[in-house]
PyMOL Python script that loads the backbone (N, CA, C, O; Angstrom):
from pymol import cmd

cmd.read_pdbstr("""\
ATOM      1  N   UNK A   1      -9.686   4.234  13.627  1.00  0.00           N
ATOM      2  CA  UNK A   1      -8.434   4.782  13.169  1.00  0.00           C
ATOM      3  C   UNK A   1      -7.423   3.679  12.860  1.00  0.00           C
ATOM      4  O   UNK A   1      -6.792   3.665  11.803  1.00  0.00           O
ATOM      5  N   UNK A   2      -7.311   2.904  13.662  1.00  0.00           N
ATOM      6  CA  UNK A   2      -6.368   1.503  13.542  1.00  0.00           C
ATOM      7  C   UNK A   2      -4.664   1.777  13.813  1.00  0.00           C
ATOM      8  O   UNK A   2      -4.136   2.793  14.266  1.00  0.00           O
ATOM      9  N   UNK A   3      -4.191   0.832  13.485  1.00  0.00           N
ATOM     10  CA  UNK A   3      -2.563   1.138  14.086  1.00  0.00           C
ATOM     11  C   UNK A   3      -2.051   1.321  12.737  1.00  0.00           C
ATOM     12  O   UNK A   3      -2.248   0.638  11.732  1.00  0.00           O
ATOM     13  N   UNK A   4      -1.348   2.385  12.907  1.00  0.00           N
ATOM     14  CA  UNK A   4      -0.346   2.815  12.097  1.00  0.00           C
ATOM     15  C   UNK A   4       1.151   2.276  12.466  1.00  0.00           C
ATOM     16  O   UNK A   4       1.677   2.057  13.558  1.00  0.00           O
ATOM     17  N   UNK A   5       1.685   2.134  10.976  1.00  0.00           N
ATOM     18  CA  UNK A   5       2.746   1.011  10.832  1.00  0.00           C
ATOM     19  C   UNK A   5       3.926   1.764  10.088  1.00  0.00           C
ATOM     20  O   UNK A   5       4.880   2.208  10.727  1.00  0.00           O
ATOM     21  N   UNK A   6       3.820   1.896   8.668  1.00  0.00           N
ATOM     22  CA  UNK A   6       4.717   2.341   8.072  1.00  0.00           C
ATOM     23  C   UNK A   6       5.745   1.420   7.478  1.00  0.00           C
ATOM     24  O   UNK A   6       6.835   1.871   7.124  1.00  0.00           O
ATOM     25  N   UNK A   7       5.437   0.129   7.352  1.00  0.00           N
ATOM     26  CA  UNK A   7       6.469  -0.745   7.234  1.00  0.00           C
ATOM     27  C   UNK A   7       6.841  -0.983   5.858  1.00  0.00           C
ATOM     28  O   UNK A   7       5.856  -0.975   5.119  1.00  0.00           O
ATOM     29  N   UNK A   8       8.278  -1.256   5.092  1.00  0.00           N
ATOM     30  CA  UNK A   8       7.770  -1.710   4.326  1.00  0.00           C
ATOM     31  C   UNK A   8       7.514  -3.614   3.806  1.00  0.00           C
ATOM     32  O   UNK A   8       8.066  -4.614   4.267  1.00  0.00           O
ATOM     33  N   UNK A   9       6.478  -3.489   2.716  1.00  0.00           N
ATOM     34  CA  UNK A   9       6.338  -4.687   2.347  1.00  0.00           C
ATOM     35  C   UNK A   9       6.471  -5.139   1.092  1.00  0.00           C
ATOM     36  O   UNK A   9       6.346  -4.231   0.270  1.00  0.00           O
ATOM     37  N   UNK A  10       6.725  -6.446   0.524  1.00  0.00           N
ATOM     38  CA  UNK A  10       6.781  -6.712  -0.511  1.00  0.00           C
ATOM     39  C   UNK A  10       5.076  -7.648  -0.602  1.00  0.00           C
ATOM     40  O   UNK A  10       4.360  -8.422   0.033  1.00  0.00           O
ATOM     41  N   UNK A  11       5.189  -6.639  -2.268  1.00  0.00           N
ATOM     42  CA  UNK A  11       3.631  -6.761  -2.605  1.00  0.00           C
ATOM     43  C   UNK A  11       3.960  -7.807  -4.077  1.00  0.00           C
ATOM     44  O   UNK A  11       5.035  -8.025  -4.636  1.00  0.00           O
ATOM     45  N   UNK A  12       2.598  -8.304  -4.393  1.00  0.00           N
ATOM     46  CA  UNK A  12       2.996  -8.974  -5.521  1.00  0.00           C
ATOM     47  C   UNK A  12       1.212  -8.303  -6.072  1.00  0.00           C
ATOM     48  O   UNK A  12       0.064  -8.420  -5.644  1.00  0.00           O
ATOM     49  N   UNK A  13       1.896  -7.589  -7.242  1.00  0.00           N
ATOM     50  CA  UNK A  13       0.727  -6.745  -8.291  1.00  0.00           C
ATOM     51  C   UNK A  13      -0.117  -7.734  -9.527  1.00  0.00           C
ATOM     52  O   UNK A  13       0.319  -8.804  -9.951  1.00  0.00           O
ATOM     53  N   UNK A  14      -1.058  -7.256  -9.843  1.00  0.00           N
ATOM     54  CA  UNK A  14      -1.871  -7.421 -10.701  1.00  0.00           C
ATOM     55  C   UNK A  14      -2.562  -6.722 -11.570  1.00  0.00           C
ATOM     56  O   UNK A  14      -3.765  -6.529 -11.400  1.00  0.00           O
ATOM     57  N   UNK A  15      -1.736  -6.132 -12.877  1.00  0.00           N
ATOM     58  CA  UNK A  15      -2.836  -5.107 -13.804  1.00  0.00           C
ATOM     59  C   UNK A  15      -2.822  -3.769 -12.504  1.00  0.00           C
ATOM     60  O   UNK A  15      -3.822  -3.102 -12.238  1.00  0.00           O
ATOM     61  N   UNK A  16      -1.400  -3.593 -11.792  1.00  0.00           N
ATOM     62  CA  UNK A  16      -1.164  -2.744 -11.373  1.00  0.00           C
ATOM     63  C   UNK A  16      -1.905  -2.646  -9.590  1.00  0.00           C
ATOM     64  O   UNK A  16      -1.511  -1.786  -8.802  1.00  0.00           O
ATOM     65  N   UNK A  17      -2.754  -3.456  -9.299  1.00  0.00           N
ATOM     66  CA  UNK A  17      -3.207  -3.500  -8.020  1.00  0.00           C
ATOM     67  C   UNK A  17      -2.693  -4.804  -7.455  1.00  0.00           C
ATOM     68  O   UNK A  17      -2.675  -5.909  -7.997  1.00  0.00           O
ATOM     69  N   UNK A  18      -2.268  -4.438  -6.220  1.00  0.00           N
ATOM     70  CA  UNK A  18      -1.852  -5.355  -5.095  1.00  0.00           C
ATOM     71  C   UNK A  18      -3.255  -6.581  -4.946  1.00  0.00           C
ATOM     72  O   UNK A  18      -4.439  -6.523  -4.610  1.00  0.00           O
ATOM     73  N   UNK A  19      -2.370  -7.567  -5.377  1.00  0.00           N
ATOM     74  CA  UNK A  19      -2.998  -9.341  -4.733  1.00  0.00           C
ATOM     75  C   UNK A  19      -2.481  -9.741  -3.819  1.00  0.00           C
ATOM     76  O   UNK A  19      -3.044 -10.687  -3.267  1.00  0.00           O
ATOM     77  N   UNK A  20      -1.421  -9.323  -3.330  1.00  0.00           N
ATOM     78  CA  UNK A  20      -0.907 -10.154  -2.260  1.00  0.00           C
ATOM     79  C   UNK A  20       0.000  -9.432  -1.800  1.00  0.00           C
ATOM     80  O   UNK A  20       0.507  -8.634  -2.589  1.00  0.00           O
ATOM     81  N   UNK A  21       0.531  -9.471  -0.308  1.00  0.00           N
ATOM     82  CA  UNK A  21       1.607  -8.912   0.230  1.00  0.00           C
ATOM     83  C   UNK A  21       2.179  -9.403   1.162  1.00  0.00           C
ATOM     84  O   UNK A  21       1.559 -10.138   1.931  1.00  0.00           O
ATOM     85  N   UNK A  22       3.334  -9.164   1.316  1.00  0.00           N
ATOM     86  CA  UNK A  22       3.823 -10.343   2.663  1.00  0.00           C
ATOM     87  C   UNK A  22       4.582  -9.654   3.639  1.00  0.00           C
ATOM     88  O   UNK A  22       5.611  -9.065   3.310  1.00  0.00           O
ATOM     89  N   UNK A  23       3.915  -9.681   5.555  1.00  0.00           N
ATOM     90  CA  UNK A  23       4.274  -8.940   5.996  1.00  0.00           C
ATOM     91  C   UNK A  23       4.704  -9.834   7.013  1.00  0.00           C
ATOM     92  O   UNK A  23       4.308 -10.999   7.036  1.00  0.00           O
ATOM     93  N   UNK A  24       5.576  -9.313   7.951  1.00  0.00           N
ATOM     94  CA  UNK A  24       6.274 -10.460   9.094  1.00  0.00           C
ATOM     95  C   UNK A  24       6.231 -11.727   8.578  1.00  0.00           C
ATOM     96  O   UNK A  24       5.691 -12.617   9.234  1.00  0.00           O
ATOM     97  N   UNK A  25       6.784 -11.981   7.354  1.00  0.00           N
ATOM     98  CA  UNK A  25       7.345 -13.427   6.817  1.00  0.00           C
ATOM     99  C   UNK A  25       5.491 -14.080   7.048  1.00  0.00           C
ATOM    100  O   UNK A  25       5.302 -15.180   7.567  1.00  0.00           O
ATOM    101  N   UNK A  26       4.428 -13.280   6.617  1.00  0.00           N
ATOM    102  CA  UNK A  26       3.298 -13.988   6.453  1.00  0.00           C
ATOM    103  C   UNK A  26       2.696 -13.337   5.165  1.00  0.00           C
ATOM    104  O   UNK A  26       2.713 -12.158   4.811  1.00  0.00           O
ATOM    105  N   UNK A  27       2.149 -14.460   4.556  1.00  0.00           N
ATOM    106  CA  UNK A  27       1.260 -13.691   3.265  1.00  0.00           C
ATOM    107  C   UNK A  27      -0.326 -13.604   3.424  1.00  0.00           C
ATOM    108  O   UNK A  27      -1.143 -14.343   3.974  1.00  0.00           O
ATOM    109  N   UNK A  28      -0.420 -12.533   2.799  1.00  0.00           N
ATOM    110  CA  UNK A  28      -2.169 -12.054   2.904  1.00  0.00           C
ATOM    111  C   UNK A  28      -2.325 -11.837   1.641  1.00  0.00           C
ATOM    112  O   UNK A  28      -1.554 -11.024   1.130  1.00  0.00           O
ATOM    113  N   UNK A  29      -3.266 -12.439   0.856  1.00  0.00           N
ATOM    114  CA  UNK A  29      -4.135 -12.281   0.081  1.00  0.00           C
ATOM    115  C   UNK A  29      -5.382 -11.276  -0.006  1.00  0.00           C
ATOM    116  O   UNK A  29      -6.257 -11.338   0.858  1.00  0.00           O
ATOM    117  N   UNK A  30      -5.452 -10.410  -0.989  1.00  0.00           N
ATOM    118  CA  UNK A  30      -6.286  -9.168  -0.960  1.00  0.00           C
ATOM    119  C   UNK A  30      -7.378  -9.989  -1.557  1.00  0.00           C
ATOM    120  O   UNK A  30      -7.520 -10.597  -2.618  1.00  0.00           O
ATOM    121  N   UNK A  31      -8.055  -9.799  -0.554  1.00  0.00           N
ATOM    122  CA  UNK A  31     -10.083 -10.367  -1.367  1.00  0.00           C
ATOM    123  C   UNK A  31     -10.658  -9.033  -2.056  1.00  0.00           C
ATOM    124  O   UNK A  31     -11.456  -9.008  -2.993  1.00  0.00           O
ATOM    125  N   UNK A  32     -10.286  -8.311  -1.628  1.00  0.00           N
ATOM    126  CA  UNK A  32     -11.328  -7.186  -2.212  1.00  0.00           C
ATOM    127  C   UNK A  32     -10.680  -5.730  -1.349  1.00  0.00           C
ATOM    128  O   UNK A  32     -10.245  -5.608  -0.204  1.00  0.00           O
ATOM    129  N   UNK A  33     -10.868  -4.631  -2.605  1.00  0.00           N
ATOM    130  CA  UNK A  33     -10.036  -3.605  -2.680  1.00  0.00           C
ATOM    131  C   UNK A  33     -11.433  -2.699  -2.442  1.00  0.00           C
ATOM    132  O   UNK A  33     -12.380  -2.659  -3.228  1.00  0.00           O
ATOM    133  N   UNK A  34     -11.317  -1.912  -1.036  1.00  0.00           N
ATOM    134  CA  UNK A  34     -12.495  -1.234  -0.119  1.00  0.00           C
ATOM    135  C   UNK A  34     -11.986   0.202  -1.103  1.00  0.00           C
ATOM    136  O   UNK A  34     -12.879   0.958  -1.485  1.00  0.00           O
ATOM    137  N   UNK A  35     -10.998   0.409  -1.351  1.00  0.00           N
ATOM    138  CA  UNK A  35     -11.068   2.062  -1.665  1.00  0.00           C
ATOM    139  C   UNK A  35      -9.726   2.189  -2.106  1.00  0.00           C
ATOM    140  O   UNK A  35      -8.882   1.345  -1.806  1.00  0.00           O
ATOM    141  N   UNK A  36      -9.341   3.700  -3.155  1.00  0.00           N
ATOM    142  CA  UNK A  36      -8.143   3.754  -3.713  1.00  0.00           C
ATOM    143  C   UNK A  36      -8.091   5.056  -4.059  1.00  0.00           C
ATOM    144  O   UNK A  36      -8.980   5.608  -4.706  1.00  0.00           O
ATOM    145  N   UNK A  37      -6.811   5.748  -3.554  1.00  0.00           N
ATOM    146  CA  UNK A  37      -7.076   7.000  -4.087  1.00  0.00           C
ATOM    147  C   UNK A  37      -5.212   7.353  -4.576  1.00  0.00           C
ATOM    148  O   UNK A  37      -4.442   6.395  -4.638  1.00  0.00           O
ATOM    149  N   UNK A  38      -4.862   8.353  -4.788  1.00  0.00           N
ATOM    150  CA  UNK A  38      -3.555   9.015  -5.080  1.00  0.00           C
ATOM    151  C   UNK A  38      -3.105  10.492  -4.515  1.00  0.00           C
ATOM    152  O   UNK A  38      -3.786  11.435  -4.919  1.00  0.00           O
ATOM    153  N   UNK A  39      -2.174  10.738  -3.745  1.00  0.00           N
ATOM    154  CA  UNK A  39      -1.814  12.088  -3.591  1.00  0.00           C
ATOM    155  C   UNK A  39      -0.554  12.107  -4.249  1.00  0.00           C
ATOM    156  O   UNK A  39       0.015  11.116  -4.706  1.00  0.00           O
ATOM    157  N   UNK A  40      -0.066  13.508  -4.280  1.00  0.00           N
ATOM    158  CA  UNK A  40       1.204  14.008  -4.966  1.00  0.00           C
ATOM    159  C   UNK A  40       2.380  14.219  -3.869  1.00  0.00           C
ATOM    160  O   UNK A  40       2.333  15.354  -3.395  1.00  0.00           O
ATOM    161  N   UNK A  41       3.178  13.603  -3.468  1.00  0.00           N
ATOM    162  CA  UNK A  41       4.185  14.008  -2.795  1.00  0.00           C
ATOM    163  C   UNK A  41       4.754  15.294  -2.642  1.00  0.00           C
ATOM    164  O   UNK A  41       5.529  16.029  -3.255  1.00  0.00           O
ATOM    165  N   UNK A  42       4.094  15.299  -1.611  1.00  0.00           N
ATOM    166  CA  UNK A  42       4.424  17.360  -0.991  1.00  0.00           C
ATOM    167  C   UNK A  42       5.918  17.309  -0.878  1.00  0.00           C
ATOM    168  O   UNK A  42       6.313  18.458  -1.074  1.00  0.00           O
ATOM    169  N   UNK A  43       6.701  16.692  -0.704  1.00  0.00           N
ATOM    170  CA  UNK A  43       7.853  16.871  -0.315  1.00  0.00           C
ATOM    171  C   UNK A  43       9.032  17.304  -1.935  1.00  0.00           C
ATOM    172  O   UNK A  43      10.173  17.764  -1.975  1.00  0.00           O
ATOM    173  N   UNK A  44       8.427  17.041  -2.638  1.00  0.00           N
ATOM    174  CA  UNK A  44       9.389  17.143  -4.290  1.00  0.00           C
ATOM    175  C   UNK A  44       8.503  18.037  -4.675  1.00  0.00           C
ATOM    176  O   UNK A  44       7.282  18.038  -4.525  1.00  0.00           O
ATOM    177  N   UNK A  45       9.546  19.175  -5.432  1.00  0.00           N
ATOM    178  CA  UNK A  45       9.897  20.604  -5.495  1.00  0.00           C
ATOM    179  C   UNK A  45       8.628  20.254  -7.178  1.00  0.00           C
ATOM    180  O   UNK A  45       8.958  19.436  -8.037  1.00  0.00           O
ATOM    181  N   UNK A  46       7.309  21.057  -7.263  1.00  0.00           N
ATOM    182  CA  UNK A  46       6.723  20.567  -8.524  1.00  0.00           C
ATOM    183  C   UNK A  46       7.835  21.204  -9.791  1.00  0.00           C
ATOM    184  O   UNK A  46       7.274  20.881 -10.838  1.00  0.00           O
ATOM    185  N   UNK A  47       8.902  21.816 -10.087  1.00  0.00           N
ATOM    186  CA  UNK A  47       9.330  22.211 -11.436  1.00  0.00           C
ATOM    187  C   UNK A  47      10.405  21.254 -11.307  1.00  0.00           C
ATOM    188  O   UNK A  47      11.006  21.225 -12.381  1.00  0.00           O
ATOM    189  N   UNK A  48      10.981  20.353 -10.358  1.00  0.00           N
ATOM    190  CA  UNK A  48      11.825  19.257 -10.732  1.00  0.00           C
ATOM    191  C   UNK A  48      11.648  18.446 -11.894  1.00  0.00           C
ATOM    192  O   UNK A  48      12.595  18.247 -12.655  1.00  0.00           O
ATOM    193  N   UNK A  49      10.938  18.144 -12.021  1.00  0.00           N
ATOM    194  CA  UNK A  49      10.351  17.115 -13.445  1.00  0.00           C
ATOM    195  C   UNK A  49       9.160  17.148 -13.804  1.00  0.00           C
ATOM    196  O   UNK A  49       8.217  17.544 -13.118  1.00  0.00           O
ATOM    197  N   UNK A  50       9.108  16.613 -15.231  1.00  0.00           N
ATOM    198  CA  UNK A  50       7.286  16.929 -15.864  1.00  0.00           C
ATOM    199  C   UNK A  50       6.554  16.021 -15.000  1.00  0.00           C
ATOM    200  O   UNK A  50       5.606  16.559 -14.429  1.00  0.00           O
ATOM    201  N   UNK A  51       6.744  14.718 -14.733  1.00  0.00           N
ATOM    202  CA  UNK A  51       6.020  13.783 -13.755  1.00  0.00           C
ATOM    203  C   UNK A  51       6.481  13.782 -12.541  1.00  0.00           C
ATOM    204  O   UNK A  51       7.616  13.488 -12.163  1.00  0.00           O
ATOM    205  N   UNK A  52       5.066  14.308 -11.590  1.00  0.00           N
ATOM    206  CA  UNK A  52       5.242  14.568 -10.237  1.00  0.00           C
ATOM    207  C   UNK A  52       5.433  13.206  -9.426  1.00  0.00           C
ATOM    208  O   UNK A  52       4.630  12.439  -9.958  1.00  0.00           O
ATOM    209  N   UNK A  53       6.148  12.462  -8.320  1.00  0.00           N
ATOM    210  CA  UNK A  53       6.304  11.510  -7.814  1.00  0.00           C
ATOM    211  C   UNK A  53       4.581  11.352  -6.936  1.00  0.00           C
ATOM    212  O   UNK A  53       3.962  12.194  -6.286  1.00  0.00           O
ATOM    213  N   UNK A  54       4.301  10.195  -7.215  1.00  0.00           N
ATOM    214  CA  UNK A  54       3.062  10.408  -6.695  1.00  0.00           C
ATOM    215  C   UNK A  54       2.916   9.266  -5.532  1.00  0.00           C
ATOM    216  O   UNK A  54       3.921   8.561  -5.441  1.00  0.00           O
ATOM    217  N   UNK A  55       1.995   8.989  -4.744  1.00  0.00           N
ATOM    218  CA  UNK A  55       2.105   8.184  -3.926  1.00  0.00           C
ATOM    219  C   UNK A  55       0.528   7.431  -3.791  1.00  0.00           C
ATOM    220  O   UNK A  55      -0.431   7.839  -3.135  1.00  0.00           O
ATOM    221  N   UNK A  56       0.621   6.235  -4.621  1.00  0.00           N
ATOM    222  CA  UNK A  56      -1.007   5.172  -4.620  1.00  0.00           C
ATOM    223  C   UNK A  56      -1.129   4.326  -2.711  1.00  0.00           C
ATOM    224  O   UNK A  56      -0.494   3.690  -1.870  1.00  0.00           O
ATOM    225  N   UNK A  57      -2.377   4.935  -2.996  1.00  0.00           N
ATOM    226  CA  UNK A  57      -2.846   4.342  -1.290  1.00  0.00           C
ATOM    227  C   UNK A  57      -3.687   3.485  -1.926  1.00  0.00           C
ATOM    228  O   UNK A  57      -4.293   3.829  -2.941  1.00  0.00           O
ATOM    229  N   UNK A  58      -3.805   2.257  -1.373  1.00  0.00           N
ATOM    230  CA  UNK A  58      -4.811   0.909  -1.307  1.00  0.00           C
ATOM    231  C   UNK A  58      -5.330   0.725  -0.174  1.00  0.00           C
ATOM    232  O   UNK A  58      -4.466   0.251   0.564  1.00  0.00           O
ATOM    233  N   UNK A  59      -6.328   0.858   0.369  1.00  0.00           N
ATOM    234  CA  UNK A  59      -7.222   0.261   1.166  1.00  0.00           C
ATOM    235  C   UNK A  59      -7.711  -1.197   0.994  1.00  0.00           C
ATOM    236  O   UNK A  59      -8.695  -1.355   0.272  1.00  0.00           O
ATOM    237  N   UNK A  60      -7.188  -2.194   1.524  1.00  0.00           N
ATOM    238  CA  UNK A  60      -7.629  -3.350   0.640  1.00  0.00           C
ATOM    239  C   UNK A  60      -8.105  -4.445   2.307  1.00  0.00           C
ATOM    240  O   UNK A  60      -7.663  -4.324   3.449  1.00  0.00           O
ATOM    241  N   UNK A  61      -9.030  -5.328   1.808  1.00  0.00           N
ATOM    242  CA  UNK A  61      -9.599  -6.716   3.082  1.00  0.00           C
ATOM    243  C   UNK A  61      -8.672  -7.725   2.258  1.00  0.00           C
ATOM    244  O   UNK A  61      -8.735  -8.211   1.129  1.00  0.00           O
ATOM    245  N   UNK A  62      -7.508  -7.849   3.667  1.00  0.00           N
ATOM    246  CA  UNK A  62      -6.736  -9.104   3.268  1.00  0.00           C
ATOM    247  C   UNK A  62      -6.549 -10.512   4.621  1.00  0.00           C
ATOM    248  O   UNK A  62      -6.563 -10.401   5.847  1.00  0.00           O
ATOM    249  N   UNK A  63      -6.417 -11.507   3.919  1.00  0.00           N
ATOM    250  CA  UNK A  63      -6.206 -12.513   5.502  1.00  0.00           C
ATOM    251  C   UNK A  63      -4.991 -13.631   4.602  1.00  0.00           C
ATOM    252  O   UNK A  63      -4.487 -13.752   3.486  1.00  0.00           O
ATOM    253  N   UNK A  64      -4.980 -14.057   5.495  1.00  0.00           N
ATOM    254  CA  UNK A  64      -4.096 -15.681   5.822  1.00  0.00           C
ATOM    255  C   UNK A  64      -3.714 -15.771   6.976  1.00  0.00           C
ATOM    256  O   UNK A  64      -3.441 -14.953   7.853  1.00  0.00           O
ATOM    257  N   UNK A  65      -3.722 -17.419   6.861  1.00  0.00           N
ATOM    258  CA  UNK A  65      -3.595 -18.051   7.922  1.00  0.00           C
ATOM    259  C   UNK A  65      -4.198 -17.748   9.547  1.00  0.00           C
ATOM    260  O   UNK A  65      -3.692 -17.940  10.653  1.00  0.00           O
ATOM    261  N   UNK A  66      -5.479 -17.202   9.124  1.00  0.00           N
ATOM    262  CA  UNK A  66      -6.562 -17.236  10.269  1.00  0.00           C
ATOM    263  C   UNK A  66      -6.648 -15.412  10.417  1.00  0.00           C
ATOM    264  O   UNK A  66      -7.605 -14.906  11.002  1.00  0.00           O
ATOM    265  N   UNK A  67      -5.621 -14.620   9.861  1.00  0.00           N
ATOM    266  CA  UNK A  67      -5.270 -13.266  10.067  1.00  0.00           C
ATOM    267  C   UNK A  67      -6.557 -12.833   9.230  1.00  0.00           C
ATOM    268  O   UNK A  67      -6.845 -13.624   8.331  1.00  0.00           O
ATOM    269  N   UNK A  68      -7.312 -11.814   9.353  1.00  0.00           N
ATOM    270  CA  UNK A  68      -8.028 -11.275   8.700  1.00  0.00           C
ATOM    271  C   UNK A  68      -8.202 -10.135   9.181  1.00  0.00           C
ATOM    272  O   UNK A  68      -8.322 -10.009  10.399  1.00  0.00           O
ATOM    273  N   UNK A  69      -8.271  -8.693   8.055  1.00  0.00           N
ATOM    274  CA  UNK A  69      -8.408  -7.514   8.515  1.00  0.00           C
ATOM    275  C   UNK A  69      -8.495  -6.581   7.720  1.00  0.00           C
ATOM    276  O   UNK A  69      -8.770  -7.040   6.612  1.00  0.00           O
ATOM    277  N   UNK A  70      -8.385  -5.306   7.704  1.00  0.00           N
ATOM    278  CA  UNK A  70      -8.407  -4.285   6.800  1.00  0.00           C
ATOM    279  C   UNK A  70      -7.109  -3.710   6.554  1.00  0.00           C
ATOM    280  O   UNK A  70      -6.843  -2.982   7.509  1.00  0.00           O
ATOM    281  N   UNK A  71      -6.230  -3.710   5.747  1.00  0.00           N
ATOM    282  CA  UNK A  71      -4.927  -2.974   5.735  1.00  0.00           C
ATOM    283  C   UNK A  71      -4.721  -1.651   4.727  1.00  0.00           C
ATOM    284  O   UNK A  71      -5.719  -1.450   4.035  1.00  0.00           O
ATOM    285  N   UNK A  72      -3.859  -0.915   4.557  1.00  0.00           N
ATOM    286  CA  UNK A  72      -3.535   0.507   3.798  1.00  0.00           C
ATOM    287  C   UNK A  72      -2.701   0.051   3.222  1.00  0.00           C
ATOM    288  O   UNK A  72      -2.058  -0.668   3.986  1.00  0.00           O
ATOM    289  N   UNK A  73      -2.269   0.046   2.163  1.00  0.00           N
ATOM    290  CA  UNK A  73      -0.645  -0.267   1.211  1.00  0.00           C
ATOM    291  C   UNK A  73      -0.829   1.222   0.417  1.00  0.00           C
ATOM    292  O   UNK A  73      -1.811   1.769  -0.086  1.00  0.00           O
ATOM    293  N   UNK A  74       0.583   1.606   0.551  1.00  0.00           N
ATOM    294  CA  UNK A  74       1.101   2.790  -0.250  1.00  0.00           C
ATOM    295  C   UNK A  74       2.079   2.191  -1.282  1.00  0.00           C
ATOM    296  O   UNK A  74       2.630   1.096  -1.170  1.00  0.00           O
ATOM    297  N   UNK A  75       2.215   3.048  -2.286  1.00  0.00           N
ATOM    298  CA  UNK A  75       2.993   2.425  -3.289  1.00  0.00           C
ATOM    299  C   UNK A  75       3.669   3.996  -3.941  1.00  0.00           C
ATOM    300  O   UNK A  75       3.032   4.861  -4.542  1.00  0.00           O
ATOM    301  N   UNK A  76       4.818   4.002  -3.668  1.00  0.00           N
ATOM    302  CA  UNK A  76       5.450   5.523  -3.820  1.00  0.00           C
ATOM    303  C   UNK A  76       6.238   5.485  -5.058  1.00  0.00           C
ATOM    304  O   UNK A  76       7.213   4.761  -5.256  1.00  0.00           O
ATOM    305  N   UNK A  77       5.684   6.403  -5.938  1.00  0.00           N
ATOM    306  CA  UNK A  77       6.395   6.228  -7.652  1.00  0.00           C
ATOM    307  C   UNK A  77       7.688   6.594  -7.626  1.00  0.00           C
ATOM    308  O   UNK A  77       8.340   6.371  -8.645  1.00  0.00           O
ATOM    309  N   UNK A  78       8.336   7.218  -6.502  1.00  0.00           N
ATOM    310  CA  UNK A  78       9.662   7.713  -6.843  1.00  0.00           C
ATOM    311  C   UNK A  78      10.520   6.696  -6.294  1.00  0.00           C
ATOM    312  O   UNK A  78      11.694   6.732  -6.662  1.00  0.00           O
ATOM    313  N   UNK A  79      10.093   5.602  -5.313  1.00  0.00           N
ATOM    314  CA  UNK A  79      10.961   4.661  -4.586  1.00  0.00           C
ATOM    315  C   UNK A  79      10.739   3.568  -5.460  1.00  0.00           C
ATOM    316  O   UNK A  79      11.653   2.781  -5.705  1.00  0.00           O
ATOM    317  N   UNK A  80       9.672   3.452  -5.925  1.00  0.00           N
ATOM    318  CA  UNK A  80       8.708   2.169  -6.106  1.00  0.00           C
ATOM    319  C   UNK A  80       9.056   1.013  -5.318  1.00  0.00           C
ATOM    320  O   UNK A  80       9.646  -0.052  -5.501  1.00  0.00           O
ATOM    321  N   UNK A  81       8.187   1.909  -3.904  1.00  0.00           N
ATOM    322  CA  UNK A  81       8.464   0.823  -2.676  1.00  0.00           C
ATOM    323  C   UNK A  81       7.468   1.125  -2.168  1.00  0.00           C
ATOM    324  O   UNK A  81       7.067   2.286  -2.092  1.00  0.00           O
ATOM    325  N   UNK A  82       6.646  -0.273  -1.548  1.00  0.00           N
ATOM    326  CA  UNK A  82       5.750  -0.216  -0.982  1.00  0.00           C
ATOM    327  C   UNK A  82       5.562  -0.649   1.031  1.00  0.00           C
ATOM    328  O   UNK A  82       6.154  -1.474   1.728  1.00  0.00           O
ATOM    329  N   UNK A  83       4.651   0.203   1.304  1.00  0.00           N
ATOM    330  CA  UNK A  83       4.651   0.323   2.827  1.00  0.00           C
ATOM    331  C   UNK A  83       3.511  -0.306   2.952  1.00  0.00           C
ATOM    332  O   UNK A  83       2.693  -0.383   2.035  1.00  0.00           O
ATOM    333  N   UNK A  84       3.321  -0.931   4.369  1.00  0.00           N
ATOM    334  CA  UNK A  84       1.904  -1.061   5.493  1.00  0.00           C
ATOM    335  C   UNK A  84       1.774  -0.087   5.716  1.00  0.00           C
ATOM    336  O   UNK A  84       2.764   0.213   6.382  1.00  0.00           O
ATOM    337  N   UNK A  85       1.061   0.885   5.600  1.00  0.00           N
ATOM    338  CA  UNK A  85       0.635   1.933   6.227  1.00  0.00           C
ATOM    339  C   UNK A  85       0.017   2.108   7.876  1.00  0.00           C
ATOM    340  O   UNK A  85       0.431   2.652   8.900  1.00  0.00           O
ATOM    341  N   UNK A  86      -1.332   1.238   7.449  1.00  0.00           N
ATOM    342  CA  UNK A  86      -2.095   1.201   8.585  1.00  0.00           C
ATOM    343  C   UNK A  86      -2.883  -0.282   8.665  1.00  0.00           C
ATOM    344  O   UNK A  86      -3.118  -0.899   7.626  1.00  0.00           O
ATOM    345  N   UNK A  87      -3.273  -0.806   9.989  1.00  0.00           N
ATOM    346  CA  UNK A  87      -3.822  -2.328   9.822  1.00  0.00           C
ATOM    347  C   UNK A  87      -4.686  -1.681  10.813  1.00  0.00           C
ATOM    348  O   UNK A  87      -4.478  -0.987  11.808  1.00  0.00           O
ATOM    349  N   UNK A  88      -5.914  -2.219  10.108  1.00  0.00           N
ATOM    350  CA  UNK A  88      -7.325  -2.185  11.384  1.00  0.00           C
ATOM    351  C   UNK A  88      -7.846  -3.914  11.284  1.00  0.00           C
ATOM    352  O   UNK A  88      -7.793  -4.678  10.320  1.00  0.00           O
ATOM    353  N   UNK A  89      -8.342  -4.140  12.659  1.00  0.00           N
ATOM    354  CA  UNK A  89      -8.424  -5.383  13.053  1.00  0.00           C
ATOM    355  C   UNK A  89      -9.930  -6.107  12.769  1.00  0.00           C
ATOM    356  O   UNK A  89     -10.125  -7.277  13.098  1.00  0.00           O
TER     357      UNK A  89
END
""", "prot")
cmd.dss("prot")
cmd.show_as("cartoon", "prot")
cmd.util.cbc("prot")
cmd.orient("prot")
């Protein structure tokens, strides 16, 4: 299950997928993107607007500086702000 976080982070994108992100003033480099999916934000009313706010989950294997692990990055279209979700070790 791993620890859930919620934090947010600043990510630096590529052709729209996260390469890098930097969390507690440390950067991790994404080697490889395990899984990716999208849900629709339950919380916004669907006849508010033609485009529903959606929310991109990344599952991605990132390390630095000896850190290595599995992390979750969300990327929320209506904030366009991105969270740690979850870190497994």
């Amino acid at each position: 299950m791993g620890h859930v976080y919620g934090v947010p982070v600043d990510v630096t994108e590529q052709d729209g997928r996260p390469v890098r992100f930097v969390w507690e003033r440390r950067v991790y480099n994404v080697r490889h993107i395990v899984d990716h999916w999208v849900t629709l934000r339950a919380d916004w009313p669907s006849e508010a607007q033609e485009r529903l706010p959606q929310r991109e989950h990344w599952r991605v294997e990132a390390g630095g500086r000896g850190a290595r692990g599995v992390y979750e990055l969300q990327h929320d279209s209506a904030s366009d702000r991105w969270l740690l979700a979850r870190v497994w070790d």
